[in-house]
Each structure stands twice: as C-alpha cells, then as structure tokens.
mmCIF file of the N, C-alpha and C atoms, coordinates in Angstrom:
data_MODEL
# 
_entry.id   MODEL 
# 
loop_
_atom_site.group_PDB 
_atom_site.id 
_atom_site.type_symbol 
_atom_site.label_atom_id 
_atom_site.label_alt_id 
_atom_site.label_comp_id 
_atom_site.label_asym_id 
_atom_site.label_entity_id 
_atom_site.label_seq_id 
_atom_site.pdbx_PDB_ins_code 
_atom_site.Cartn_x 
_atom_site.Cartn_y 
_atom_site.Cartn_z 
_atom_site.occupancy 
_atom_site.B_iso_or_equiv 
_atom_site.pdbx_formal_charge 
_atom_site.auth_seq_id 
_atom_site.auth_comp_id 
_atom_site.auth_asym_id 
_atom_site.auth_atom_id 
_atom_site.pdbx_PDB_model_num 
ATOM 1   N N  . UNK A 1 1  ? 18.979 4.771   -17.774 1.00 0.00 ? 1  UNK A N  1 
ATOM 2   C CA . UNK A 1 1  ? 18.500 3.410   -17.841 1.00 0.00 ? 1  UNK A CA 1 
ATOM 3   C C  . UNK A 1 1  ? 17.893 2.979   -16.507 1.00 0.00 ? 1  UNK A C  1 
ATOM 4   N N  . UNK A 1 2  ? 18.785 3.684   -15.392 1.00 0.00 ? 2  UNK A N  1 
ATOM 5   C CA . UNK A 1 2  ? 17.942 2.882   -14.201 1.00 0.00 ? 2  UNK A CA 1 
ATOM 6   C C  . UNK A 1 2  ? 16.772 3.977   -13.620 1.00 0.00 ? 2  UNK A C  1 
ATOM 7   N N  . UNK A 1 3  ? 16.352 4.872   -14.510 1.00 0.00 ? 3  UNK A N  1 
ATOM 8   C CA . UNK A 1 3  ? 14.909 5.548   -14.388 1.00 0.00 ? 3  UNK A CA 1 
ATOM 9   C C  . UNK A 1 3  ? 13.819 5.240   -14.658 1.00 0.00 ? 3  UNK A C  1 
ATOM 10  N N  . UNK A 1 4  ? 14.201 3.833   -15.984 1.00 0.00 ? 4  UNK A N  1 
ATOM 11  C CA . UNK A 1 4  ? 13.431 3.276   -16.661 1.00 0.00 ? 4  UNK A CA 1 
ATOM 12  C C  . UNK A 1 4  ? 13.027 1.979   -15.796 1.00 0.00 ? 4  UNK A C  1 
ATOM 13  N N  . UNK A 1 5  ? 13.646 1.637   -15.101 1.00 0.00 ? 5  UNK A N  1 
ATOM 14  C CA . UNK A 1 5  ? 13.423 0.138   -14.395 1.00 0.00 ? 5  UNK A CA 1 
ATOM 15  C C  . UNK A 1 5  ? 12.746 0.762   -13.433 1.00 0.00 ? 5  UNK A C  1 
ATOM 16  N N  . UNK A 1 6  ? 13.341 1.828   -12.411 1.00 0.00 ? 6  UNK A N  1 
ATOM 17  C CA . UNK A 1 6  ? 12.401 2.447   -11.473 1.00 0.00 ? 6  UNK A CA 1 
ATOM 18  C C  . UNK A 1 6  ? 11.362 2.239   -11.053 1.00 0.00 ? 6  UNK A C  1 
ATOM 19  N N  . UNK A 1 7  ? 10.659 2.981   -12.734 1.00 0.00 ? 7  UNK A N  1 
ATOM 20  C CA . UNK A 1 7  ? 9.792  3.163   -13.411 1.00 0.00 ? 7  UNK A CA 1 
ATOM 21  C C  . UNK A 1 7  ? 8.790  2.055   -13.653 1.00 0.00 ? 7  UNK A C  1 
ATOM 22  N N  . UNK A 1 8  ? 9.334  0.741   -14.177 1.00 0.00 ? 8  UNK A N  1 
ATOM 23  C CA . UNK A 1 8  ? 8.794  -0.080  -14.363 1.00 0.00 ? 8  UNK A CA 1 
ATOM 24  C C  . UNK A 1 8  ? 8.328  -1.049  -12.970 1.00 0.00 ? 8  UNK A C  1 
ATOM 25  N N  . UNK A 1 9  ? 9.396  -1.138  -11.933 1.00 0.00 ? 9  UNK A N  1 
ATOM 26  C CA . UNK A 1 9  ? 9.179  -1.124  -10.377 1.00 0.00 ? 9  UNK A CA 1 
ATOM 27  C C  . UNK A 1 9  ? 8.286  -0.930  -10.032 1.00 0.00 ? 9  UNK A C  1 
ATOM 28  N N  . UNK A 1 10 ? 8.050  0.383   -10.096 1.00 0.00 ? 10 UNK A N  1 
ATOM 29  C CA . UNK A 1 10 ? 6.918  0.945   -9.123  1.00 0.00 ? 10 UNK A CA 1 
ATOM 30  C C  . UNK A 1 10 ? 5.883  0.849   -10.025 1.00 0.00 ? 10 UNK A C  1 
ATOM 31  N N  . UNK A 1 11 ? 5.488  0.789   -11.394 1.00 0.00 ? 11 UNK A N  1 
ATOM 32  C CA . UNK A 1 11 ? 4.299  0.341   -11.638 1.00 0.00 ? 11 UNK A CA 1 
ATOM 33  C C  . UNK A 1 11 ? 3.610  -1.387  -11.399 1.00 0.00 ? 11 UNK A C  1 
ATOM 34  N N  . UNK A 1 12 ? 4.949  -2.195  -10.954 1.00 0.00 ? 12 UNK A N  1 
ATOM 35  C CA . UNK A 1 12 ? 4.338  -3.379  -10.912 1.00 0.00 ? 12 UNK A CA 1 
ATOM 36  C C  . UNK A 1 12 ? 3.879  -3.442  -9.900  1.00 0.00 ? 12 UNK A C  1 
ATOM 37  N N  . UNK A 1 13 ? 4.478  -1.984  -9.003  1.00 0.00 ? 13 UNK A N  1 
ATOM 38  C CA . UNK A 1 13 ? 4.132  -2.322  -7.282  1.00 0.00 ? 13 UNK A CA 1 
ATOM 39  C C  . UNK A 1 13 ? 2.959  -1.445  -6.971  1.00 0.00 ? 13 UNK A C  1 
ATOM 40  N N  . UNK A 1 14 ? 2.343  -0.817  -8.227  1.00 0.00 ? 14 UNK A N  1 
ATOM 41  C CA . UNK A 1 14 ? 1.360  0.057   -7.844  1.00 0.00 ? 14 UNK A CA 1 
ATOM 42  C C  . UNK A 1 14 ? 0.030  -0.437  -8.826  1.00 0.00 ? 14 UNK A C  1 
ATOM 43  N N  . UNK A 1 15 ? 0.416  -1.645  -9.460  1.00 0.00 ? 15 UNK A N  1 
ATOM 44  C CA . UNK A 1 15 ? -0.253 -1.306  -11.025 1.00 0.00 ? 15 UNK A CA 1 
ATOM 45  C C  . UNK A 1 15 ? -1.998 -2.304  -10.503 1.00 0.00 ? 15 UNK A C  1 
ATOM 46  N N  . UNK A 1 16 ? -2.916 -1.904  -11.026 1.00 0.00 ? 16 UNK A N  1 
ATOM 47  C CA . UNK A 1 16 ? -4.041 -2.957  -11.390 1.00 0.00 ? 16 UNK A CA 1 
ATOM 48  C C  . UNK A 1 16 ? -3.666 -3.973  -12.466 1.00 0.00 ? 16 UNK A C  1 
ATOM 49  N N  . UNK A 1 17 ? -3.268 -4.846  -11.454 1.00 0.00 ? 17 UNK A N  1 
ATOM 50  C CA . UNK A 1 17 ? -3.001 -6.367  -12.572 1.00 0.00 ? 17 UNK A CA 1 
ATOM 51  C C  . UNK A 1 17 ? -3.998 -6.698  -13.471 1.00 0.00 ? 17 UNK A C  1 
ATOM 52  N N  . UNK A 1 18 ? -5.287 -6.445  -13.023 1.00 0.00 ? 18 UNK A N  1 
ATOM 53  C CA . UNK A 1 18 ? -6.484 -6.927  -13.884 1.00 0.00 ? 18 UNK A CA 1 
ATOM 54  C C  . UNK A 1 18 ? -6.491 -6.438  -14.912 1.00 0.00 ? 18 UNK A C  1 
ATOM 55  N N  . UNK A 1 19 ? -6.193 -5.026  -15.064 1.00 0.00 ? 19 UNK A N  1 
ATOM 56  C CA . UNK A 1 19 ? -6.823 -3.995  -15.903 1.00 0.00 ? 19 UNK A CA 1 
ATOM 57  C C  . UNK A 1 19 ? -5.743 -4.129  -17.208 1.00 0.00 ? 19 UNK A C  1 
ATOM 58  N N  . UNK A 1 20 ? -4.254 -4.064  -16.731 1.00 0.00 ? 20 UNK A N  1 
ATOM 59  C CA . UNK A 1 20 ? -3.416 -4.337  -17.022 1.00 0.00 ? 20 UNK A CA 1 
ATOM 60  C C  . UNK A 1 20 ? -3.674 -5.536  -17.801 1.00 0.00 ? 20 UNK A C  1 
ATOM 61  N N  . UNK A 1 21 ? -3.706 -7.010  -17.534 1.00 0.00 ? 21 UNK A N  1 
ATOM 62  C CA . UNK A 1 21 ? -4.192 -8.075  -17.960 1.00 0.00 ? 21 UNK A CA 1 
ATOM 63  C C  . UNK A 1 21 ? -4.955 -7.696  -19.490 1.00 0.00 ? 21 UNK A C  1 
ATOM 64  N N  . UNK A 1 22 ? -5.762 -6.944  -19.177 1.00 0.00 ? 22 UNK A N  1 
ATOM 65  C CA . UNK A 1 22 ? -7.093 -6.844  -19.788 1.00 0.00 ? 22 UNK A CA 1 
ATOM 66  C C  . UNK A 1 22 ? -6.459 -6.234  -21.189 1.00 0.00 ? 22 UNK A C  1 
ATOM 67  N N  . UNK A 1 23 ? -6.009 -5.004  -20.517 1.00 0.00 ? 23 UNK A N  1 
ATOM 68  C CA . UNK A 1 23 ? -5.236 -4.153  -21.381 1.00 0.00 ? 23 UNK A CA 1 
ATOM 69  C C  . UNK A 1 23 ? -4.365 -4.726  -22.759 1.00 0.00 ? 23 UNK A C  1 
ATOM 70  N N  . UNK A 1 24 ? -3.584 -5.790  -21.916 1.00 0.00 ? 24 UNK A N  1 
ATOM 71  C CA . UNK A 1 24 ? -2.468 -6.544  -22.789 1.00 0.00 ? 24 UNK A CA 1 
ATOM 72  C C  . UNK A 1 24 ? -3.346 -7.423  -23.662 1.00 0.00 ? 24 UNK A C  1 
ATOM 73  N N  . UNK A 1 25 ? -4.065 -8.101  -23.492 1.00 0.00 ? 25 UNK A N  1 
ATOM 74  C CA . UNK A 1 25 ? -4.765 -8.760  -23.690 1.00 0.00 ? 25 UNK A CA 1 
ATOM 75  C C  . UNK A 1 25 ? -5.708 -8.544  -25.281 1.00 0.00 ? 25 UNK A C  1 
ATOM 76  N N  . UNK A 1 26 ? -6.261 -6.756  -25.085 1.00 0.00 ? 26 UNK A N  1 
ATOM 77  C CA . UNK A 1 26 ? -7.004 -6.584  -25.807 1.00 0.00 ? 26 UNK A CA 1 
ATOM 78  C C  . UNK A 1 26 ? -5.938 -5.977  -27.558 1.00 0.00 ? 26 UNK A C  1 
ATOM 79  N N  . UNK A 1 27 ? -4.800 -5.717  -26.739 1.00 0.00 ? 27 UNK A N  1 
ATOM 80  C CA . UNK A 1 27 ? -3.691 -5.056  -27.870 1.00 0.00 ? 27 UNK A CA 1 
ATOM 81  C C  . UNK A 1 27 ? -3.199 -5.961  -27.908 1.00 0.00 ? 27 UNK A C  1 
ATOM 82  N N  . UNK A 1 28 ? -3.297 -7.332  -27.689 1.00 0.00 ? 28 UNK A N  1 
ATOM 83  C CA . UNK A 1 28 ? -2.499 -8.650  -28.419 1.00 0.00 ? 28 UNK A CA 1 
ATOM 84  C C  . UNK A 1 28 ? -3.662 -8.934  -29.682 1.00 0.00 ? 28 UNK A C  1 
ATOM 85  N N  . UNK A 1 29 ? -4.422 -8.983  -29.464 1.00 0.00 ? 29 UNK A N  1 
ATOM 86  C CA . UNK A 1 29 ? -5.741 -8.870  -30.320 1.00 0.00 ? 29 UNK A CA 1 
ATOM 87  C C  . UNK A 1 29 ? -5.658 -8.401  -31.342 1.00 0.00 ? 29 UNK A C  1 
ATOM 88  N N  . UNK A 1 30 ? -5.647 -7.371  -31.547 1.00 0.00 ? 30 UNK A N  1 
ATOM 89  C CA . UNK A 1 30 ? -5.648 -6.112  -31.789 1.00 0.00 ? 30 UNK A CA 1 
ATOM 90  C C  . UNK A 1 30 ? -4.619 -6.603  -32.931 1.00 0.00 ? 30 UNK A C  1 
ATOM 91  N N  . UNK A 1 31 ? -3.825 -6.667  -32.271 1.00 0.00 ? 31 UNK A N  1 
ATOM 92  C CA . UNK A 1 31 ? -2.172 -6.508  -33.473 1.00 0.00 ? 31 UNK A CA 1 
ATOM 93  C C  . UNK A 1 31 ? -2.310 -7.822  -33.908 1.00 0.00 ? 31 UNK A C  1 
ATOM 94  N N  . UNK A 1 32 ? -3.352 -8.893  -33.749 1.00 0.00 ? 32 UNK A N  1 
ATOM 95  C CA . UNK A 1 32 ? -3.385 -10.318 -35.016 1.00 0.00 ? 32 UNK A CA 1 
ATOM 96  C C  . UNK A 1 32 ? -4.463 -9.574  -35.576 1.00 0.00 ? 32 UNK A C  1 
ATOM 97  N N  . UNK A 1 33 ? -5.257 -9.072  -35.354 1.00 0.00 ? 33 UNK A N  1 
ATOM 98  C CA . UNK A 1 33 ? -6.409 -8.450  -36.512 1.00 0.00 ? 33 UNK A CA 1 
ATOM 99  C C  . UNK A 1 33 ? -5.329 -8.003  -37.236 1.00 0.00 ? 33 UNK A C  1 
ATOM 100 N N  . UNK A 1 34 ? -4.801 -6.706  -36.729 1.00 0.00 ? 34 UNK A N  1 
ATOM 101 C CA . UNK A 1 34 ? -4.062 -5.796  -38.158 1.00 0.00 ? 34 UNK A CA 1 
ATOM 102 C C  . UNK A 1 34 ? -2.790 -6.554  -38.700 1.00 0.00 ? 34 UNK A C  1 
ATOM 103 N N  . UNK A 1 35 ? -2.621 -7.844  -38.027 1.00 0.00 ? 35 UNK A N  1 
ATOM 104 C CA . UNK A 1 35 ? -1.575 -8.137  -38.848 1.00 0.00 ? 35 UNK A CA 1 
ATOM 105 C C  . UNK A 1 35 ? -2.518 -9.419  -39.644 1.00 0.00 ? 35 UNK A C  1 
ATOM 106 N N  . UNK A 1 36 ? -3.225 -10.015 -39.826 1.00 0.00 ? 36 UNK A N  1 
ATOM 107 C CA . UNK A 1 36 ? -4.010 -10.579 -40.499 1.00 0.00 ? 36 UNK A CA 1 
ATOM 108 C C  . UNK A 1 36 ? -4.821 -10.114 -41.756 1.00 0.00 ? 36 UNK A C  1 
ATOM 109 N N  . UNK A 1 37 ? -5.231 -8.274  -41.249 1.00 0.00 ? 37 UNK A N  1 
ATOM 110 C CA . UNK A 1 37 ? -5.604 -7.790  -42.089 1.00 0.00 ? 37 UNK A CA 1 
ATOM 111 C C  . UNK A 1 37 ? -4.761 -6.936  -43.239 1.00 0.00 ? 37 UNK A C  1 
ATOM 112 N N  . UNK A 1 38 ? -3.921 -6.928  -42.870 1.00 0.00 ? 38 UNK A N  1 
ATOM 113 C CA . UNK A 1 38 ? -2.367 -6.515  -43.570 1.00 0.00 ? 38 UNK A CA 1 
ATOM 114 C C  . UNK A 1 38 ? -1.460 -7.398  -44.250 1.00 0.00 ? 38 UNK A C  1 
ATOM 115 N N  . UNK A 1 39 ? -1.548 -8.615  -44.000 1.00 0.00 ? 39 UNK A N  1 
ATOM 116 C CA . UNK A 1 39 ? -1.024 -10.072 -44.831 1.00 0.00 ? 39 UNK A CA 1 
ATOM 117 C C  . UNK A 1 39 ? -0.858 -9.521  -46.207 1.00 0.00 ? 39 UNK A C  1 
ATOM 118 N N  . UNK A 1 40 ? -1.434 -9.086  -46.752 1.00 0.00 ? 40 UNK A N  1 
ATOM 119 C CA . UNK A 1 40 ? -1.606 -9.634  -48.579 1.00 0.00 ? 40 UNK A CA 1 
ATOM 120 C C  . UNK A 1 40 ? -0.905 -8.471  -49.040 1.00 0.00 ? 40 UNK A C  1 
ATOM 121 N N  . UNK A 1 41 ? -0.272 -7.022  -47.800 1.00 0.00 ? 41 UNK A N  1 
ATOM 122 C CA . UNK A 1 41 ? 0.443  -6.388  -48.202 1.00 0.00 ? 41 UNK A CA 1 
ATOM 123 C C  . UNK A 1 41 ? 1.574  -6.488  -48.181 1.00 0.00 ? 41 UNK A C  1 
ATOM 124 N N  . UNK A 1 42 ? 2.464  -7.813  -47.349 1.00 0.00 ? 42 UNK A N  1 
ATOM 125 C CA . UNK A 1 42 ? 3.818  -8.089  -47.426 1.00 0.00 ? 42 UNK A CA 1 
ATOM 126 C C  . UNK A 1 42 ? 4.383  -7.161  -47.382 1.00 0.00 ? 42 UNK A C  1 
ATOM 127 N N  . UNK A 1 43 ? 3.837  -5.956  -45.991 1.00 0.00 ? 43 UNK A N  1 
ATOM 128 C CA . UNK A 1 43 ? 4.890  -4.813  -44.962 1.00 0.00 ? 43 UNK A CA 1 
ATOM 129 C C  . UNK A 1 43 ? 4.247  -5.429  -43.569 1.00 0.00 ? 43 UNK A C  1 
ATOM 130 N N  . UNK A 1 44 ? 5.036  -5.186  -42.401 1.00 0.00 ? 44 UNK A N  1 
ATOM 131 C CA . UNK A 1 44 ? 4.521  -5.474  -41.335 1.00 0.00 ? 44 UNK A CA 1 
ATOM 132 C C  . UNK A 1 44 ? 4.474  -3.759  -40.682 1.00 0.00 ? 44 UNK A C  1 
ATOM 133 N N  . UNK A 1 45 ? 4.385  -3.067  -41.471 1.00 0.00 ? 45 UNK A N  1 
ATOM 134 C CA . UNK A 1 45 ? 4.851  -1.218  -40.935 1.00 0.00 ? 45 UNK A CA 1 
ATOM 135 C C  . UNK A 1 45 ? 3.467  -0.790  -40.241 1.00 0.00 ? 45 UNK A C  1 
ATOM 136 N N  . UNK A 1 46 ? 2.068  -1.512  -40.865 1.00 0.00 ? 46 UNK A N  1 
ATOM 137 C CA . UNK A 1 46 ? 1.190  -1.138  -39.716 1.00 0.00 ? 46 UNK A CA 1 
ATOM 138 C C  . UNK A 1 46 ? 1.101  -1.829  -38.334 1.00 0.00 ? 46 UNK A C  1 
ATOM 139 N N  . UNK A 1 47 ? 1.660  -2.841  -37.886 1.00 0.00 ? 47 UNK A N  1 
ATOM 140 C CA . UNK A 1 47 ? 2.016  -3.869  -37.269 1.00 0.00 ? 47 UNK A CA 1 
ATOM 141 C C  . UNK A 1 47 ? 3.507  -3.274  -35.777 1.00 0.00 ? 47 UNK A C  1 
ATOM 142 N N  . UNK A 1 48 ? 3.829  -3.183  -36.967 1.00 0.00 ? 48 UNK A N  1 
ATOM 143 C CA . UNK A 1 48 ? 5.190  -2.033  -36.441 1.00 0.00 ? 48 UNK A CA 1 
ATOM 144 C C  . UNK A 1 48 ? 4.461  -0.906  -35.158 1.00 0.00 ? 48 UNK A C  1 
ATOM 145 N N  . UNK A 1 49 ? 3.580  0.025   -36.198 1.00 0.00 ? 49 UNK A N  1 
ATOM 146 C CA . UNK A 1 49 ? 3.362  1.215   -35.723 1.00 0.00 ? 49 UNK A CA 1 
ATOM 147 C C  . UNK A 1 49 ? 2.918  0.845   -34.369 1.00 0.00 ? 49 UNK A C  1 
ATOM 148 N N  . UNK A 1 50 ? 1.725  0.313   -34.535 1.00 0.00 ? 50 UNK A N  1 
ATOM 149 C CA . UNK A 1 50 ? 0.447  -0.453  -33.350 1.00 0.00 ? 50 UNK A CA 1 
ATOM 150 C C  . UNK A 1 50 ? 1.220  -0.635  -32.493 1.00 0.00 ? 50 UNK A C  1 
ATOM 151 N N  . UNK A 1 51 ? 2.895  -1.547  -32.512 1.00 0.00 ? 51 UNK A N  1 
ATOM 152 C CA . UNK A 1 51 ? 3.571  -2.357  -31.239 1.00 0.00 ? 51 UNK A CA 1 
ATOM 153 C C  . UNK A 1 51 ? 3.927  -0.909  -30.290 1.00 0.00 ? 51 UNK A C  1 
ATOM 154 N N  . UNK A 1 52 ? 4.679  -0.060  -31.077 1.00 0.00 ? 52 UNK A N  1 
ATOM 155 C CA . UNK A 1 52 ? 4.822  1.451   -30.920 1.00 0.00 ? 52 UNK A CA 1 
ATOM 156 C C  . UNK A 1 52 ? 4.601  1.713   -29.965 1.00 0.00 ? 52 UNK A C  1 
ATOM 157 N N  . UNK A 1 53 ? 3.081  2.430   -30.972 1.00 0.00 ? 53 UNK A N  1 
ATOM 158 C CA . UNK A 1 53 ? 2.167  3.290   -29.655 1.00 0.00 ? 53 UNK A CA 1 
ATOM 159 C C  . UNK A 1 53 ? 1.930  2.804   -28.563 1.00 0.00 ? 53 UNK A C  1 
ATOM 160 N N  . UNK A 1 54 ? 1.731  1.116   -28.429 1.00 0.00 ? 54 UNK A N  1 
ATOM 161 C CA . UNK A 1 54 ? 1.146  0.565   -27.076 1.00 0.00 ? 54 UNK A CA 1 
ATOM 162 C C  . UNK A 1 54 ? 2.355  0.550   -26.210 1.00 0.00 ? 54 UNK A C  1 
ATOM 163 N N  . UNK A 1 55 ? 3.685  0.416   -26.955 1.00 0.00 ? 55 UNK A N  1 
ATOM 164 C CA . UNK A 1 55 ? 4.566  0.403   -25.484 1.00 0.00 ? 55 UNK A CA 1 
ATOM 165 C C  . UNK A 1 55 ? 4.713  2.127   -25.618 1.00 0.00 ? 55 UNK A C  1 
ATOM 166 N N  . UNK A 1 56 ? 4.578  2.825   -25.758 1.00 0.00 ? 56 UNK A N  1 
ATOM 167 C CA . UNK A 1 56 ? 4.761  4.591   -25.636 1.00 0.00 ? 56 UNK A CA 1 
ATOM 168 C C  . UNK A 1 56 ? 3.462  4.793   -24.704 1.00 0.00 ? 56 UNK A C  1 
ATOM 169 N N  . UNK A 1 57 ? 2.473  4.053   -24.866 1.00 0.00 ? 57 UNK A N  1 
ATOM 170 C CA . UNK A 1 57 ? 1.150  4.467   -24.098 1.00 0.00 ? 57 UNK A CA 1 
ATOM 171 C C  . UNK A 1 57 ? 1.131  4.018   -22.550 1.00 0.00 ? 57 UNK A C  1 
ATOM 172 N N  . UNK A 1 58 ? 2.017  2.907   -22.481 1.00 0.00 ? 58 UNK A N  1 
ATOM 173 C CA . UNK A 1 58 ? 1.918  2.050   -21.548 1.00 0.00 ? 58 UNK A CA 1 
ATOM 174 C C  . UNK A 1 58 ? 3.391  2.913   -20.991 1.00 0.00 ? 58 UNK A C  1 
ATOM 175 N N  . UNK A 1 59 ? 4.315  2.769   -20.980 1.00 0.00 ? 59 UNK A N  1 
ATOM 176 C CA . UNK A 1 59 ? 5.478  3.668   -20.694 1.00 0.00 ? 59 UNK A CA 1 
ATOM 177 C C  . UNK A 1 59 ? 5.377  5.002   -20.086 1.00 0.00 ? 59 UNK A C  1 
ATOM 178 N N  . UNK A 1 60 ? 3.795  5.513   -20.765 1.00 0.00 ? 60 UNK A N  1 
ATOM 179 C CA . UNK A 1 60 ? 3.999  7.000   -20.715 1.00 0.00 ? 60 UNK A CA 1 
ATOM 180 C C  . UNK A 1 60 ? 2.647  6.927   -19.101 1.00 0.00 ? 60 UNK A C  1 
ATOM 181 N N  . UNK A 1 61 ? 2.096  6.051   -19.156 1.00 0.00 ? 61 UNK A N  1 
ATOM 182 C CA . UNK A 1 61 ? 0.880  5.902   -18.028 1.00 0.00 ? 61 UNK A CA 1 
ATOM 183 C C  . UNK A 1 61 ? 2.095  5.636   -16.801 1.00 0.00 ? 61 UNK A C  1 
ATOM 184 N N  . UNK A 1 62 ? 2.492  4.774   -16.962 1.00 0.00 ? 62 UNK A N  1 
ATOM 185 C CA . UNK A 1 62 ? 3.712  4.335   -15.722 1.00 0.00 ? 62 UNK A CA 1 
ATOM 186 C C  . UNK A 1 62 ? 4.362  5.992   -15.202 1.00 0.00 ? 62 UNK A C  1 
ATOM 187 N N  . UNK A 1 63 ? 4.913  6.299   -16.002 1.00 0.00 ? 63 UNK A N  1 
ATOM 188 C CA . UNK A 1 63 ? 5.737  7.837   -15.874 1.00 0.00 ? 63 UNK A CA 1 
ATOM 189 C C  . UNK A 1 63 ? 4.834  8.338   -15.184 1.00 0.00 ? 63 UNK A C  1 
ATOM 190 N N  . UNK A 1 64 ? 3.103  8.807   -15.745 1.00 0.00 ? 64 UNK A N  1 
ATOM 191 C CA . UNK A 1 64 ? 2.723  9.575   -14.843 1.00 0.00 ? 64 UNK A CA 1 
ATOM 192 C C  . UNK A 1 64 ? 2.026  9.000   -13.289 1.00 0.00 ? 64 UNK A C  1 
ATOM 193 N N  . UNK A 1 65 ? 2.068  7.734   -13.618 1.00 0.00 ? 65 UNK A N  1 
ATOM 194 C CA . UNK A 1 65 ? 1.559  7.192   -12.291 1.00 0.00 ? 65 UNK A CA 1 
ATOM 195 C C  . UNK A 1 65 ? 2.658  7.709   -11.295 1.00 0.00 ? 65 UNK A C  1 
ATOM 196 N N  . UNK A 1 66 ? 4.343  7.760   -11.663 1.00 0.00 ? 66 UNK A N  1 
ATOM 197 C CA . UNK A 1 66 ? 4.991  7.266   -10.757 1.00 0.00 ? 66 UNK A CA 1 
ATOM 198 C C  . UNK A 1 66 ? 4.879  9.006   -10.787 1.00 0.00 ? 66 UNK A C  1 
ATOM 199 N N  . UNK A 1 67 ? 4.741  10.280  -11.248 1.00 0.00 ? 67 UNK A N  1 
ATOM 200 C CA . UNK A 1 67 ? 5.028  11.428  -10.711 1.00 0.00 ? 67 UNK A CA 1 
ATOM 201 C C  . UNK A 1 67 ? 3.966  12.136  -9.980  1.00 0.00 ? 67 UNK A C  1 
ATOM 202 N N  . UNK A 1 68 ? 2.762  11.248  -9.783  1.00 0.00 ? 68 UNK A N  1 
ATOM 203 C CA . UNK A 1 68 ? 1.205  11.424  -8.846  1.00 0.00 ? 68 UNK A CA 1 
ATOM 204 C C  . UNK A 1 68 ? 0.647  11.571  -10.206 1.00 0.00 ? 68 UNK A C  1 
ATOM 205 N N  . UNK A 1 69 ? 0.586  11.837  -11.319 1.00 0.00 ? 69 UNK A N  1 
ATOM 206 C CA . UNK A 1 69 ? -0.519 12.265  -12.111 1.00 0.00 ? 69 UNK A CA 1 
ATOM 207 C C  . UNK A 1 69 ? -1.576 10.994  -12.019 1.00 0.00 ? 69 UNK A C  1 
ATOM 208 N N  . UNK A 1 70 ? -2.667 11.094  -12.936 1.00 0.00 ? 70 UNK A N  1 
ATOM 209 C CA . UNK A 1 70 ? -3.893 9.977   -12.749 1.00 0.00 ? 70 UNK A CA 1 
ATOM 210 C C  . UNK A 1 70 ? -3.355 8.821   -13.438 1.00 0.00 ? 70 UNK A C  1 
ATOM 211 N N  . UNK A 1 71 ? -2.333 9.085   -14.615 1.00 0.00 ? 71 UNK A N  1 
ATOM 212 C CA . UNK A 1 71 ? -1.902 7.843   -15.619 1.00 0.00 ? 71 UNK A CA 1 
ATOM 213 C C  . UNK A 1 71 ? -3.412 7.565   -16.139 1.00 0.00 ? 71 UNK A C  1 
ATOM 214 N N  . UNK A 1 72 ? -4.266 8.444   -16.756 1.00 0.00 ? 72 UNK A N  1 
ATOM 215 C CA . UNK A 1 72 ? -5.240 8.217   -17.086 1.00 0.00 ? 72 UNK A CA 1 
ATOM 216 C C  . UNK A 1 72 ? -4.456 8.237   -19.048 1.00 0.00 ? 72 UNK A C  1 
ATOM 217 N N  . UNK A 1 73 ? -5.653 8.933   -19.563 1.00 0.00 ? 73 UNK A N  1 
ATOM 218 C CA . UNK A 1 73 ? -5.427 9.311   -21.234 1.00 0.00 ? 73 UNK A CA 1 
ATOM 219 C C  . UNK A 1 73 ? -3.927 9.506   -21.574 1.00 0.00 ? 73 UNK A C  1 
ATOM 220 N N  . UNK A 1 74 ? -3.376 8.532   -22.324 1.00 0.00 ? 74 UNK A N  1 
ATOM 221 C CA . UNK A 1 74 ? -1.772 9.196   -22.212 1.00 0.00 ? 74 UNK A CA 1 
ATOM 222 C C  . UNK A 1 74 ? -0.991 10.292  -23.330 1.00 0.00 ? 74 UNK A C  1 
ATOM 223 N N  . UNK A 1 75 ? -1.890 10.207  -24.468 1.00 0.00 ? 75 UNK A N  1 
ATOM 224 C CA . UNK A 1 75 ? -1.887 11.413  -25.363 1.00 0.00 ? 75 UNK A CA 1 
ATOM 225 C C  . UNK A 1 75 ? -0.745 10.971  -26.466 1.00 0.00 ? 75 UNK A C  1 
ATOM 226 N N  . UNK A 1 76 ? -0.448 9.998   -26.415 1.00 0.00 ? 76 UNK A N  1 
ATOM 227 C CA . UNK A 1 76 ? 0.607  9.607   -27.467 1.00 0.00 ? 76 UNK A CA 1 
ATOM 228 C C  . UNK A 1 76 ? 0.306  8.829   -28.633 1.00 0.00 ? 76 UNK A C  1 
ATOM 229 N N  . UNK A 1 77 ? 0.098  9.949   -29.732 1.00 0.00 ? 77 UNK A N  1 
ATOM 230 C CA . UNK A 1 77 ? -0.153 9.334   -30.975 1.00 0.00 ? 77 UNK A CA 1 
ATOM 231 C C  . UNK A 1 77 ? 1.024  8.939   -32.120 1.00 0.00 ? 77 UNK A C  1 
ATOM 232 N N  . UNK A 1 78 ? 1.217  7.995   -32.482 1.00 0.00 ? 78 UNK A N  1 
ATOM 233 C CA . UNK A 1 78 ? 2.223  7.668   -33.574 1.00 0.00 ? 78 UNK A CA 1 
ATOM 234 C C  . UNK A 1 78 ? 1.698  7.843   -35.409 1.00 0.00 ? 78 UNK A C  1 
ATOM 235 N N  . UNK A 1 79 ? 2.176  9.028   -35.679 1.00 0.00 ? 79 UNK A N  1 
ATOM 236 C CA . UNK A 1 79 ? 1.430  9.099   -36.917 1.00 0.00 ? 79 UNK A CA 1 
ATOM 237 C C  . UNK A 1 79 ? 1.769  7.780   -37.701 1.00 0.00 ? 79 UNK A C  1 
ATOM 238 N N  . UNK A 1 80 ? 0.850  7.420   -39.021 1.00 0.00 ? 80 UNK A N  1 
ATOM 239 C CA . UNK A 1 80 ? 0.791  6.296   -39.645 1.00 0.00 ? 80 UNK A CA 1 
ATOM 240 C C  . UNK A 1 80 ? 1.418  7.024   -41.298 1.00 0.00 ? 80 UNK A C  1 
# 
C-alpha cells in the first residue's frame, strides 16, 4: 500500500499538471458520452470498463515514470 502512495507522490512531484489537466479532462468527457450513449441500455458495464482502463493507464504511466521509463504508451487494454 505504501508503494502505491509513493507512487502517487512522486508523480504529483514530477507530473505535467497541464497535460494531466487535459488528460482528466478529456476522459471525464469521454465517460458522459458513453454513459449517455449507453442510457437506454440500463448497464453501466461500458461505463465501468472506460473508469478501468483510465485509472490502469494512468497508474501504469506513474509506475513507469517513477522507474525512469518515458511513461509514454501504457499498453493496458481492458477487454470489453
């Protein structure tokens, strides 16, 4: 547990706020489209998935920021 805060530490202390910003920003979006466009199916499971991947994507960029990698492409797909 305290690998995970670390973790989260040093990306606030290393992170591009902007991009970050931007980032959050565009996957808040994102997840009222698909949950808007998913309404009339009364599941929220694509909704679900989407929240997922973005904290696995975002989790998994931090990890490699904090071990030198680029934290570029993070490669984590959540099948649907």
């Amino acid at each position: 547990m305290q690998w995970i805060i670390r973790v989260i530490q040093n990306f606030i202390k290393k992170g591009d706020w902007v991009l970050l910003f931007l980032c959050l920003l565009t996957t808040g979006f994102g997840c009222v489209v698909i949950s808007s466009a998913t309404d009339y199916m009364g599941s929220s499971r694509f909704l679900t998935v989407q929240l997922a991947g973005s904290g696995c994507t975002i989790l998994h960029s931090a990890d490699q920021r904090q071990r030198g990698g680029s934290g570029g492409a993070a490669g984590v797909f959540v099948p649907v």
